[in-house]
BARO-719683 format. One record per residue: residue in one letter; chain; x, y, z of N, C-alpha, C in turn. Coordinates in nm, 2 decimals, m for minus. Example, Ala and Ser with C-alpha at 12.3 -4.5 7.8 and 13.67 -1.06 7.14 Angstrom:
# residues 2
[atom "A" "A" [1.32 m0.57 0.78] [1.23 m0.45 0.78] [1.32 m0.33 0.78]]
[atom "S" "A" [1.28 m0.22 0.71] [1.37 m0.11 0.71] [1.29 0.00 0.79]]
END
This chain:
# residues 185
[atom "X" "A" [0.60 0.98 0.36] [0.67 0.99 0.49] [0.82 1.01 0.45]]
[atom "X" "A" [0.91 1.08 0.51] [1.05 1.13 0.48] [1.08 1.08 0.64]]
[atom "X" "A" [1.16 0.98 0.60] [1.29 0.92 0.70] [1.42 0.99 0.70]]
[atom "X" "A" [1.47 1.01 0.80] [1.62 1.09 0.86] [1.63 1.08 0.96]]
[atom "X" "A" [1.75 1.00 0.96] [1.85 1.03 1.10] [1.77 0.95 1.20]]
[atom "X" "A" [1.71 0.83 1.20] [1.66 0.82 1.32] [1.49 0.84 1.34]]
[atom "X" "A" [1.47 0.95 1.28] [1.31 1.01 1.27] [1.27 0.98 1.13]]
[atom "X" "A" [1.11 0.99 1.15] [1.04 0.99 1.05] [0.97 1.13 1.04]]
[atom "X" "A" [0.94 1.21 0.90] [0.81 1.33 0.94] [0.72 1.28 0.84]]
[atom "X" "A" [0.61 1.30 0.86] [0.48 1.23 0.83] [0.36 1.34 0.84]]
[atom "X" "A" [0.26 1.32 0.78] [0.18 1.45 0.80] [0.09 1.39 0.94]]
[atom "X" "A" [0.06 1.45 1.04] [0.00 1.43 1.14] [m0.15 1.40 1.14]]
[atom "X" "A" [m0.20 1.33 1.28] [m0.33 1.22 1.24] [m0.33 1.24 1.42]]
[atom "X" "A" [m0.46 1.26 1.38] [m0.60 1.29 1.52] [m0.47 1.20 1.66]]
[atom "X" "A" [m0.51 1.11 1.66] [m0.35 1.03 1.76] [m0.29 1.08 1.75]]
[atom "X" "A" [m0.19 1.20 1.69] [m0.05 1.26 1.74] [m0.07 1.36 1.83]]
[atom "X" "A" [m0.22 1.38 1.88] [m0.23 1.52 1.92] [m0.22 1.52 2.10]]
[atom "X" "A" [m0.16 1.40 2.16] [m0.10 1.35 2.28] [0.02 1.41 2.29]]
[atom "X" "A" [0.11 1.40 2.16] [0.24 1.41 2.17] [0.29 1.52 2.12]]
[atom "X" "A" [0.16 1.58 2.04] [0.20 1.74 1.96] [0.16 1.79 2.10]]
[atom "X" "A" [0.07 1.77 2.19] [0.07 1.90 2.31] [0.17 1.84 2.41]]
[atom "X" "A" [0.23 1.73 2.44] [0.35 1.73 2.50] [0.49 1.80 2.47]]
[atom "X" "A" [0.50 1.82 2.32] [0.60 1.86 2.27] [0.56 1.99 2.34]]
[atom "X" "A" [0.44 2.08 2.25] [0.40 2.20 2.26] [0.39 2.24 2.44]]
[atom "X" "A" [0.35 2.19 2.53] [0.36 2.22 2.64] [0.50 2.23 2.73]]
[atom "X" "A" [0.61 2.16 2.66] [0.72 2.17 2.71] [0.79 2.31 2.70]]
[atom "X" "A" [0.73 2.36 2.55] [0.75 2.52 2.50] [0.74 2.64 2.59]]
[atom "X" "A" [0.58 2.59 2.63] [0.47 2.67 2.70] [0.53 2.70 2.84]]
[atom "X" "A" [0.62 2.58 2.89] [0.68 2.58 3.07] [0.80 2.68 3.04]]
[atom "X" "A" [0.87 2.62 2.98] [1.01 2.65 2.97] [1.07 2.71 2.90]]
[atom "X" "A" [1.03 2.75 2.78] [1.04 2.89 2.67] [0.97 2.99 2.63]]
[atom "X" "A" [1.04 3.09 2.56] [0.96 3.20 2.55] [0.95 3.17 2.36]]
[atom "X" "A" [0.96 3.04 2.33] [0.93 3.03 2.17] [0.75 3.07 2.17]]
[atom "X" "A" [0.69 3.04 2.22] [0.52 3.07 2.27] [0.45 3.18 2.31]]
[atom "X" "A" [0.39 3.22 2.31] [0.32 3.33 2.46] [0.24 3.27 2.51]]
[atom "X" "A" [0.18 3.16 2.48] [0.07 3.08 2.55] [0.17 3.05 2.70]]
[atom "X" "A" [0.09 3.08 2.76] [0.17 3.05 2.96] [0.07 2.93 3.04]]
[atom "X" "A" [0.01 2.89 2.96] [m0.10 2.77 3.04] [m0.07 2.65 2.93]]
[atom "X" "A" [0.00 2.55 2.98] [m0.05 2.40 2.85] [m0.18 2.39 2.81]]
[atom "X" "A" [m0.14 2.29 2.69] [m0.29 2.30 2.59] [m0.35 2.12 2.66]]
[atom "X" "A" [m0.46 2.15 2.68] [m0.54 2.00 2.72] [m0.53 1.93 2.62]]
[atom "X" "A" [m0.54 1.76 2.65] [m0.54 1.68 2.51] [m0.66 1.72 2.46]]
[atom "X" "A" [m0.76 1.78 2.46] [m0.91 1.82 2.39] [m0.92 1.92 2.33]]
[atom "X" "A" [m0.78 2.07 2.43] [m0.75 2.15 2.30] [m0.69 2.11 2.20]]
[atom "X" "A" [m0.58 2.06 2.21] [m0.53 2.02 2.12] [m0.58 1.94 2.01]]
[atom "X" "A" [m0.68 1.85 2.08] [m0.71 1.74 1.95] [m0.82 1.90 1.81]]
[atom "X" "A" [m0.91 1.97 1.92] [m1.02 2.08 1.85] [m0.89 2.16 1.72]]
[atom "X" "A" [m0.76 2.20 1.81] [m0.64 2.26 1.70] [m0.61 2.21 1.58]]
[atom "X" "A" [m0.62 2.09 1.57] [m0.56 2.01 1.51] [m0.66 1.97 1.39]]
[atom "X" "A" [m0.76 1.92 1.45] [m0.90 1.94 1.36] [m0.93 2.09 1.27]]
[atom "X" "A" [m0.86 2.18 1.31] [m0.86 2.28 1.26] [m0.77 2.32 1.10]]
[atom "X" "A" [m0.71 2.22 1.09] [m0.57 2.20 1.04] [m0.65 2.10 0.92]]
[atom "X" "A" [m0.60 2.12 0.80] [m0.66 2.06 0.67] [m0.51 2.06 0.54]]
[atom "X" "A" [m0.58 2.04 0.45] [m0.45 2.00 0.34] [m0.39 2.18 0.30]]
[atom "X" "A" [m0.47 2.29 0.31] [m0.41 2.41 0.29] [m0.32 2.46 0.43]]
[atom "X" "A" [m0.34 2.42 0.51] [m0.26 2.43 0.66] [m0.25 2.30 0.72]]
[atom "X" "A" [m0.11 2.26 0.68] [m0.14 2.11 0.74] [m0.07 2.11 0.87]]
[atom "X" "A" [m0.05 2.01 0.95] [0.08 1.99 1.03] [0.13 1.86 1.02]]
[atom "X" "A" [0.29 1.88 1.04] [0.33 1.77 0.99] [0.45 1.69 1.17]]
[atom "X" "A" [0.45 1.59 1.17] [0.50 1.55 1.30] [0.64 1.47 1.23]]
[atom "X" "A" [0.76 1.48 1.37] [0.86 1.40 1.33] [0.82 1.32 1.42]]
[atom "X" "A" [0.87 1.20 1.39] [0.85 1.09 1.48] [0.96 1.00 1.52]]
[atom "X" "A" [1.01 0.99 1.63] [1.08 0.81 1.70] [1.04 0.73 1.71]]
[atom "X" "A" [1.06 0.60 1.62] [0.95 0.47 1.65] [0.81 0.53 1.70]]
[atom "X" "A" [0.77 0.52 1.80] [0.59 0.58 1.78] [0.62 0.73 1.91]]
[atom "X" "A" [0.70 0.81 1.91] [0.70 0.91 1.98] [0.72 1.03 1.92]]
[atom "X" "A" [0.63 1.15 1.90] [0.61 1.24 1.85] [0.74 1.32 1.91]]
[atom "X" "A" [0.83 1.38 1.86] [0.94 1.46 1.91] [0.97 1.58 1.78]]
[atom "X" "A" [0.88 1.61 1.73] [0.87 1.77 1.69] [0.74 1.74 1.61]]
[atom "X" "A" [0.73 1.92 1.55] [0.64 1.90 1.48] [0.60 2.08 1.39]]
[atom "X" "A" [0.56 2.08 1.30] [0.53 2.18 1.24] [0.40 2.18 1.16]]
[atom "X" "A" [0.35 2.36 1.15] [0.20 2.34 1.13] [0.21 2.50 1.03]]
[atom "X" "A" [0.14 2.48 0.99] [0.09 2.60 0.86] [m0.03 2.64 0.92]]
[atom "X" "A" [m0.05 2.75 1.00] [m0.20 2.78 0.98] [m0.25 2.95 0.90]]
[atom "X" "A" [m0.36 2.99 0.90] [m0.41 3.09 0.85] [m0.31 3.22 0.97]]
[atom "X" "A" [m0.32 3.29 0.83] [m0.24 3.44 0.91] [m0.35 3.52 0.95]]
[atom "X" "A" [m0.50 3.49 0.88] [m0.60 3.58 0.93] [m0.72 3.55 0.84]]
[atom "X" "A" [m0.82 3.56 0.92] [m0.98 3.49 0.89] [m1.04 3.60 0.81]]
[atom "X" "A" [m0.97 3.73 0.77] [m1.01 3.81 0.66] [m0.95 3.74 0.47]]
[atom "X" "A" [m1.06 3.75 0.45] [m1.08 3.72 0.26] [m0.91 3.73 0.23]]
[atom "X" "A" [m0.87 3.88 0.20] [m0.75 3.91 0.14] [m0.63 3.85 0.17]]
[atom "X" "A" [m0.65 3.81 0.33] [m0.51 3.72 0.33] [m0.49 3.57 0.34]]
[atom "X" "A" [m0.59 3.53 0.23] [m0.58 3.39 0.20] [m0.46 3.37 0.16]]
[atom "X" "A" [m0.42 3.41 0.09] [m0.23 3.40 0.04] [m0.16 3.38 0.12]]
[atom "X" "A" [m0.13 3.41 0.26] [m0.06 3.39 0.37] [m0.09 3.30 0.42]]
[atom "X" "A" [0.05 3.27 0.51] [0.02 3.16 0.60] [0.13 3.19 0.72]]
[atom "X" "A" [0.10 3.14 0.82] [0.20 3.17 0.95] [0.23 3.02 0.94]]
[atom "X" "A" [0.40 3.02 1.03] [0.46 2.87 1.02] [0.48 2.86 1.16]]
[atom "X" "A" [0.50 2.74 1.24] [0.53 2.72 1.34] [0.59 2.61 1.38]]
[atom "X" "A" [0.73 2.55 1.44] [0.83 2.46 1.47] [0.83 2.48 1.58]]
[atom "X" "A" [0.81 2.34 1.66] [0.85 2.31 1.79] [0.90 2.14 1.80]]
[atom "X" "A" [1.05 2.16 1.85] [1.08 2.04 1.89] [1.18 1.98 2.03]]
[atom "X" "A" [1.12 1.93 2.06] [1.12 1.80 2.21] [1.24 1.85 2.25]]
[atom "X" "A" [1.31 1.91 2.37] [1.45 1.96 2.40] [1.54 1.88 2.36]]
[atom "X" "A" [1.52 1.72 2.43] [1.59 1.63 2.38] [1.62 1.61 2.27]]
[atom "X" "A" [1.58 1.66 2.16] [1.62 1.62 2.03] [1.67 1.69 1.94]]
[atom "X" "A" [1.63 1.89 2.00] [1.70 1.99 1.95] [1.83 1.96 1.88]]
[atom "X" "A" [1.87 1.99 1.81] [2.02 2.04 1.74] [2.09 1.89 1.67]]
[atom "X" "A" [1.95 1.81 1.65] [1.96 1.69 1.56] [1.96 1.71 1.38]]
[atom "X" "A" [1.90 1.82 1.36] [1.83 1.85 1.24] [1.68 1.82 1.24]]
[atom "X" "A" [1.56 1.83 1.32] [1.48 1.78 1.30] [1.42 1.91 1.26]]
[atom "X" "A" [1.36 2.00 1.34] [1.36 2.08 1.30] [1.37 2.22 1.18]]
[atom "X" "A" [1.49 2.19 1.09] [1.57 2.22 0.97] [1.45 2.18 0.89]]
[atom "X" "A" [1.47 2.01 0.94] [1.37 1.91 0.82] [1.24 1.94 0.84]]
[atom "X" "A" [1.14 1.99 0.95] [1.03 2.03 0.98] [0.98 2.13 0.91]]
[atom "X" "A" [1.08 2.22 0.91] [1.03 2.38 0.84] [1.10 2.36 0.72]]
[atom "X" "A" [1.15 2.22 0.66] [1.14 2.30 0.52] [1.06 2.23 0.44]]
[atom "X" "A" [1.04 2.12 0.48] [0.88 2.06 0.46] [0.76 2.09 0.48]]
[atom "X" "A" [0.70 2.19 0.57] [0.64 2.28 0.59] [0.61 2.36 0.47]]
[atom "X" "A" [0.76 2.42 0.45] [0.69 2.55 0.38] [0.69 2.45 0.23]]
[atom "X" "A" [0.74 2.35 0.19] [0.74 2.33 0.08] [0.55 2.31 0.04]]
[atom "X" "A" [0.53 2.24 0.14] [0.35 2.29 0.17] [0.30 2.37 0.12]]
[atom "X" "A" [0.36 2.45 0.22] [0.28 2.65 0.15] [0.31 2.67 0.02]]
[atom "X" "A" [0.44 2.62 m0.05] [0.45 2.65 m0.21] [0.36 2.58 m0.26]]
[atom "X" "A" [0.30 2.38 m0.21] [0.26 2.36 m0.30] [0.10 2.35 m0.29]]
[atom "X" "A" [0.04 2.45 m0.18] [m0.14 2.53 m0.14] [m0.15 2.61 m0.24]]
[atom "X" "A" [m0.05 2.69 m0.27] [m0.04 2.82 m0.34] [m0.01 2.91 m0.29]]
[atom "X" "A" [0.02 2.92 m0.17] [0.05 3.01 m0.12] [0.16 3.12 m0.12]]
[atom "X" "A" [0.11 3.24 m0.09] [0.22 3.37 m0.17] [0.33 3.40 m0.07]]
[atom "X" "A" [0.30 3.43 0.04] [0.34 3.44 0.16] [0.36 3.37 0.30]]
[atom "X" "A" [0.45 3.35 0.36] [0.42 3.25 0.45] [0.49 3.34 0.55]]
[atom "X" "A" [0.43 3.38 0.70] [0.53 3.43 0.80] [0.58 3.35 0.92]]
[atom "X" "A" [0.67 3.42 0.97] [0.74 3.35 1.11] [0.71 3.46 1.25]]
[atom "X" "A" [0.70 3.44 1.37] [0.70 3.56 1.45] [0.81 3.47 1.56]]
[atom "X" "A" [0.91 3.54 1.56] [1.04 3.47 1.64] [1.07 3.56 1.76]]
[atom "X" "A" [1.08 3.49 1.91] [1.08 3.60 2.00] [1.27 3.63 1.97]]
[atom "X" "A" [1.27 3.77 2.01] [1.40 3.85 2.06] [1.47 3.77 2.07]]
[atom "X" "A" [1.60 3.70 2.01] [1.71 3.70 2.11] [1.73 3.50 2.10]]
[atom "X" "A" [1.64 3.49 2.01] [1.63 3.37 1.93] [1.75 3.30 1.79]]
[atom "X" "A" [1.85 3.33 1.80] [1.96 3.34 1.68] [1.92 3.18 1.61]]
[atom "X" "A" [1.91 3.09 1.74] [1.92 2.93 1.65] [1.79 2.94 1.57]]
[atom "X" "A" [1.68 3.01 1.62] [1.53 3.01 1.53] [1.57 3.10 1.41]]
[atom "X" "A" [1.63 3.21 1.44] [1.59 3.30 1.31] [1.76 3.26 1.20]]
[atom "X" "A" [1.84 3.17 1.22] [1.93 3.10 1.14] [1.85 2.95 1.06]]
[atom "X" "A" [1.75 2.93 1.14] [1.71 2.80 1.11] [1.58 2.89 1.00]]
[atom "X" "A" [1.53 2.96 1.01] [1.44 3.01 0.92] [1.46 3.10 0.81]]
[atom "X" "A" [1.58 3.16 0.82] [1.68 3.22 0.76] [1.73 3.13 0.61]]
[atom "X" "A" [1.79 3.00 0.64] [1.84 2.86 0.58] [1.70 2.86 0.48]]
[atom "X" "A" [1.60 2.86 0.49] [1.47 2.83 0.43] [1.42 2.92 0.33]]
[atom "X" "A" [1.47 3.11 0.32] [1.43 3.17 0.28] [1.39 3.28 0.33]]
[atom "X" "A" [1.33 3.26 0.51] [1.28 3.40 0.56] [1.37 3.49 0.59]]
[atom "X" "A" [1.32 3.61 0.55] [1.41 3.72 0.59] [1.37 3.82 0.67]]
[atom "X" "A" [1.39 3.89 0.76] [1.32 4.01 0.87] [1.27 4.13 0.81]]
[atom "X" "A" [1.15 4.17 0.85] [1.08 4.22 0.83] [1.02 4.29 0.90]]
[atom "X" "A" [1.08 4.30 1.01] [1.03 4.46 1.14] [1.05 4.33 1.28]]
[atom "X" "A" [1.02 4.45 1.34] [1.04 4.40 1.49] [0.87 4.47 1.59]]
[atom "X" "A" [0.82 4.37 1.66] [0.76 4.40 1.76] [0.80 4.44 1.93]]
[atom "X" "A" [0.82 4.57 1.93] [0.86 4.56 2.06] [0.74 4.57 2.21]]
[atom "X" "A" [0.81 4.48 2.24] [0.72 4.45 2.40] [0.62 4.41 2.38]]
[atom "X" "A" [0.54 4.32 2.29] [0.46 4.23 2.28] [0.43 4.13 2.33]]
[atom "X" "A" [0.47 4.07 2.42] [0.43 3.95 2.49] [0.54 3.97 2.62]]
[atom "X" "A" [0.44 3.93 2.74] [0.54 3.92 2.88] [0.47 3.80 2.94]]
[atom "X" "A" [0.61 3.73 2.95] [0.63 3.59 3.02] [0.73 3.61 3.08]]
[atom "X" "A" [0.74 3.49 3.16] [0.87 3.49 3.30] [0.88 3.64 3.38]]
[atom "X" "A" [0.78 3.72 3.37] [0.85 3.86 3.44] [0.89 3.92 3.35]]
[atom "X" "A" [0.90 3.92 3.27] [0.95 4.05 3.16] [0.86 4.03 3.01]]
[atom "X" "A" [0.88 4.16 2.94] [0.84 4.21 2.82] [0.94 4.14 2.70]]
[atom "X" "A" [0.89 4.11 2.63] [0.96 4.00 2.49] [0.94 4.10 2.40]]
[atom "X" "A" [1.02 4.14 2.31] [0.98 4.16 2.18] [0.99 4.03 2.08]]
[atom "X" "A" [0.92 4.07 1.95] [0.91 4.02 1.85] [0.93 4.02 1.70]]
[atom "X" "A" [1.01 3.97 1.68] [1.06 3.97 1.49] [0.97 3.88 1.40]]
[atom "X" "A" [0.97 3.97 1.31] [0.86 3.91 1.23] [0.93 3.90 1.08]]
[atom "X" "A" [0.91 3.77 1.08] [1.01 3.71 0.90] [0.89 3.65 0.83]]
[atom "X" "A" [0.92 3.73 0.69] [0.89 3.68 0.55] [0.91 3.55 0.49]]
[atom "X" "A" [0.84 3.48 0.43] [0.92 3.39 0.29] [0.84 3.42 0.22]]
[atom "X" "A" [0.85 3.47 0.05] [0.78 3.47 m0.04] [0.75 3.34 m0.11]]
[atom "X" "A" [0.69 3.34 m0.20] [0.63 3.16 m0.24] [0.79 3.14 m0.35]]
[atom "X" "A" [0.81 3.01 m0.36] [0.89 2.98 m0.44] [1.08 2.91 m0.41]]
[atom "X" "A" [1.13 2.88 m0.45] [1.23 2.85 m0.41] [1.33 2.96 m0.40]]
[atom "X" "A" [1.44 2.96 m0.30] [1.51 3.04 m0.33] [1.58 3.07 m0.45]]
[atom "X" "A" [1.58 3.20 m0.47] [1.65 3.28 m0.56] [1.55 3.31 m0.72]]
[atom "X" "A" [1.44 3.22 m0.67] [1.31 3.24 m0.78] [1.20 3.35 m0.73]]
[atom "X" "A" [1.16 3.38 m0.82] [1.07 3.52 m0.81] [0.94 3.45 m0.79]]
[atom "X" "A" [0.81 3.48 m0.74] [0.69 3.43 m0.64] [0.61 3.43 m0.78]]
[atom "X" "A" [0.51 3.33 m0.84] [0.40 3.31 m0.90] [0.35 3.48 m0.93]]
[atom "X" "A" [0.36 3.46 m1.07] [0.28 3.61 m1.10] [0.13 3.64 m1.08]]
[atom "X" "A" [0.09 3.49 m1.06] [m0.11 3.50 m1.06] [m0.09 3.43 m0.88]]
[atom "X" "A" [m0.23 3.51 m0.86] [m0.27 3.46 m0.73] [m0.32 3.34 m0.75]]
[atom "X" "A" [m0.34 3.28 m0.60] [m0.41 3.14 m0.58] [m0.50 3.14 m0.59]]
[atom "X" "A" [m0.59 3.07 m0.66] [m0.71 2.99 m0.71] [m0.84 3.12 m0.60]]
[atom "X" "A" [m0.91 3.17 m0.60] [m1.01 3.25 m0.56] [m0.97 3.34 m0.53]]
[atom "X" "A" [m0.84 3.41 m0.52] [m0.78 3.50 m0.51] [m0.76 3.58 m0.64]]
[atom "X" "A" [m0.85 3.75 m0.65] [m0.83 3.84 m0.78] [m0.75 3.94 m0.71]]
[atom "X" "A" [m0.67 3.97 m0.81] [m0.54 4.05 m0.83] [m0.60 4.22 m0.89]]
[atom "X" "A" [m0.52 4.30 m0.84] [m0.57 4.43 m0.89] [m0.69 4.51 m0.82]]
END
């Protein structure tokens, strides 16, 4: 567990999944960080979450016992080849925004994906997002195309930016062998 500021992040447990869909549902009302337009039941959520293991984990920040962010690594796609990838995802409590929690969420996160093996990790940030794509920016992702008109919420069409991180720390070059069941060539 990593203490800061006030918060704790911790890797997340069957009980946080009250406070990961409260967080996540505040997303769902009030922003367009999501396309999901319906909140998630405590039963989806808890089934999500169960989904979630040591190669895609999710990890929660915590106040004394209140979940107020949280970040998750899941699969970029249920096809063989893109085991290497991983999609990232940060959501945190309005109230607590522009604390650093966040910063600390996704870069603990991805240090995850370095240390699954993973090659690739993406972000998909709506349009018009500067504090998301600076805060993922800080960590290594960098843009990689744009989706336009992909998701409509509130009455209008969203586009979408889609950012890279390659495996490794910045300014280091990504593992020359694949991960473990993964052949090259």
């Amino acid at each position: 567990m990593t203490e800061e500021k006030g918060w704790a992040i911790r890797p997340a447990e069957l009980g946080d999944a009250e406070g990961i869909a409260g967080v996540y549902n505040e997303a769902v009302l009030t922003t367009v960080a999501t396309f999901d337009t319906e909140p998630r039941s405590l039963a989806e959520q808890r089934r999500w979450l169960r989904h979630h293991g040591p190669r895609h984990p999710v990890l929660v920040a915590t106040s004394e016992t209140e979940v107020v962010g949280w970040s998750a690594l899941s699969a970029w796609s249920d096809r063989k080849a893109y085991d290497g990838t991983g999609e990232v995802s940060v959501y945190v409590r309005a109230d607590w925004r522009g604390r650093g929690v966040g910063r600390q969420l996704l870069g603990e996160i991805v240090a995850r994906a370095d240390a699954a093996g993973l090659h690739t990790v993406l972000a998909r940030i709506s349009a018009g997002n500067p504090v998301s794509v600076h805060l993922h920016e800080q960590v290594g992702f960098r843009p990689i195309g744009l989706m336009h008109e992909v998701g409509f919420k509130f009455g209008r069409w969203i586009d979408v930016e889609l950012f890279q991180r390659l495996a490794g720390p910045l300014g280091t070059s990504p593992p020359s062998e694949p991960p473990a069941g993964i052949k090259s060539g």
